[in-house]
N, C-alpha and C positions, 0 to 999 in steps of 0.2 A: 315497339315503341317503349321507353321508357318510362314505367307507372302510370300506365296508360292502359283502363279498364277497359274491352269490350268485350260486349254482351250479344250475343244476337238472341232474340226471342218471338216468341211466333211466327217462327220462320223465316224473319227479317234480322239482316245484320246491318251495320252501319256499313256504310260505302266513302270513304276518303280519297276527294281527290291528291295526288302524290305530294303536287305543290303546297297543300296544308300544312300550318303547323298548329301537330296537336300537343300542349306542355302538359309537364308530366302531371298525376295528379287529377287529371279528365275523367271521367266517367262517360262512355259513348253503351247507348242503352238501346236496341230496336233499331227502327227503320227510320234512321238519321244517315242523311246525306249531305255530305259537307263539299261544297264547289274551289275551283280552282283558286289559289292564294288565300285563303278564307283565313282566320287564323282563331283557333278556339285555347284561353289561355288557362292558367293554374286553378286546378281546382274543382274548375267547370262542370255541371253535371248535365248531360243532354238527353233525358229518358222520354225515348220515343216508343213505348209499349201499347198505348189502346192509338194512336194514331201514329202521322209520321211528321217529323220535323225537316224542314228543308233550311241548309245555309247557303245562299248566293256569292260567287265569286266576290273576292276580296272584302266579305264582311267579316266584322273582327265580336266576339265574345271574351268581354272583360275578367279576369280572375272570378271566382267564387258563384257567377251568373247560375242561378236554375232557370232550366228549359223544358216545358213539357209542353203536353199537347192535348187536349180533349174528346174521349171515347163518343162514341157515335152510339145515342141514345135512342136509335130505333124511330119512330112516327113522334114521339115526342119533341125533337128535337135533333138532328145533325152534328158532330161533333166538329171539333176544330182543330186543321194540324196548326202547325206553326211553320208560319213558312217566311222566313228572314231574305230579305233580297239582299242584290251587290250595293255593294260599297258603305252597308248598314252599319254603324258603331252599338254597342251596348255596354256602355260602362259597368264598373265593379260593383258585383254583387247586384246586379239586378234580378228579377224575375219574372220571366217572360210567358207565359201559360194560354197556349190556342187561337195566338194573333197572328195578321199578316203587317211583317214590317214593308213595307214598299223599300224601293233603292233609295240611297241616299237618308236614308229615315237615322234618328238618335234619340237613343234610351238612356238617359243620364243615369249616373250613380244612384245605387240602392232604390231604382224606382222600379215598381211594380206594373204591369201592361196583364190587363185579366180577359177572361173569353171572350170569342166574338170582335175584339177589339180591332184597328185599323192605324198605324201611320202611314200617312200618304210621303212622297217624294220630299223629302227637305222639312217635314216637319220632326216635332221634338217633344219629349215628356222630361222637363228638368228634374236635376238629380232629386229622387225622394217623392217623388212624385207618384200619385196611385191613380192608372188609369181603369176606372171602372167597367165591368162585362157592357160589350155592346159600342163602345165611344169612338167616333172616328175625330182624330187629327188631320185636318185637314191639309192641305201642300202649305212648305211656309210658316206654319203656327207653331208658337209654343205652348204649352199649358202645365201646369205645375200646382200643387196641391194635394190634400188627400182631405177628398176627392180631387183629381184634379179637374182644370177649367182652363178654358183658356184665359193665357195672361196677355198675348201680345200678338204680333206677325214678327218675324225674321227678316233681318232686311239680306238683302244679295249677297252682303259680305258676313255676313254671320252665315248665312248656309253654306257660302264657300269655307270658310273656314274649316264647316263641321265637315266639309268634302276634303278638306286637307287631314285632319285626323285619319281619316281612312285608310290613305296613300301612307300617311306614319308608319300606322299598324303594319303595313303591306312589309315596309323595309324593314320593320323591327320585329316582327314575325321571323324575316329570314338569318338577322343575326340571333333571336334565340333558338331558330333549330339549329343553325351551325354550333352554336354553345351545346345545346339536349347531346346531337349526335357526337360532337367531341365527348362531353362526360360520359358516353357509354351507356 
């Protein structure tokens, strides 16, 4: 792959499915497993070293996203992979650290999701938003803020919408690997 770091460590190496596209510029760290059509773009850094990171089919990770996941603190406490389901969007430059996104779920631009954290199905953290250790987003909901809170519910066409970004990504993922593989 072209400028496309991987790392394997503690005895875990990333696993890409084929259909992926990873753009150059990636950083893949540890035991990150990235699912069919998924597409992880410029920049990206996915360091799955004290846990593992999981991406679900045809979810999309925005330009410049950090990805990590939370060591497992013994009787204290349990750590947190991060585990991103299908058809999840994460916009640019987010930061995503030991949460579960459910399918369908969106991380707007430059918003933060911290441990422990939860979106449920079709919910949403608007761009810039910091969702604090612990917060479930329920199915549906938006919330926005830092801290953020909930602001609203989603109606059916605004989720469908965020389900059309998805499918975007999917087609546009395959015209930039055609472009990566052409440039060589």
């Amino acid at each position: 792959m072209n400028d496309v770091t991987i790392i394997p460590i503690h005895g875990k190496e990333p696993q890409i499915h084929p259909t992926a596209f990873i753009a150059p510029g990636t950083r893949l760290i540890g035991d990150v497993r990235i699912g069919e059509g998924a597409s992880i773009w410029y920049n990206c850094v996915l360091r799955a070293d004290v846990n593992y990171i999981e991406v679900g089919a045809r979810a999309n990770i925005q330009d410049g996203t950090v990805v990590h996941c939370d060591a497992d603190h013994g009787e204290a406490r349990p750590g947190w992979p991060t585990i991103i389901g299908e058809d999840v969007l994460i916009g640019h430059m987010a930061m995503v650290h030991g949460v579960k996104l459910h399918d369908k779920s969106f991380v707007g631009l430059g918003a933060i999701v911290m441990d422990g954290c939860e979106i449920e199905s079709g919910g949403m953290i608007a761009a810039g938003g910091m969702l604090t250790p612990g917060k479930i987003i329920k199915a549906g909901e938006m919330w926005g803020g830092r801290p953020a809170k909930k602001m609203r519910d989603l109606t059916p066409e605004q989720q469908a919408m965020n389900a059309m970004g998805s499918a975007h990504y999917v087609e546009n993922a395959k015209a930039h690997k055609a472009a990566v593989d052409a440039a060589g």
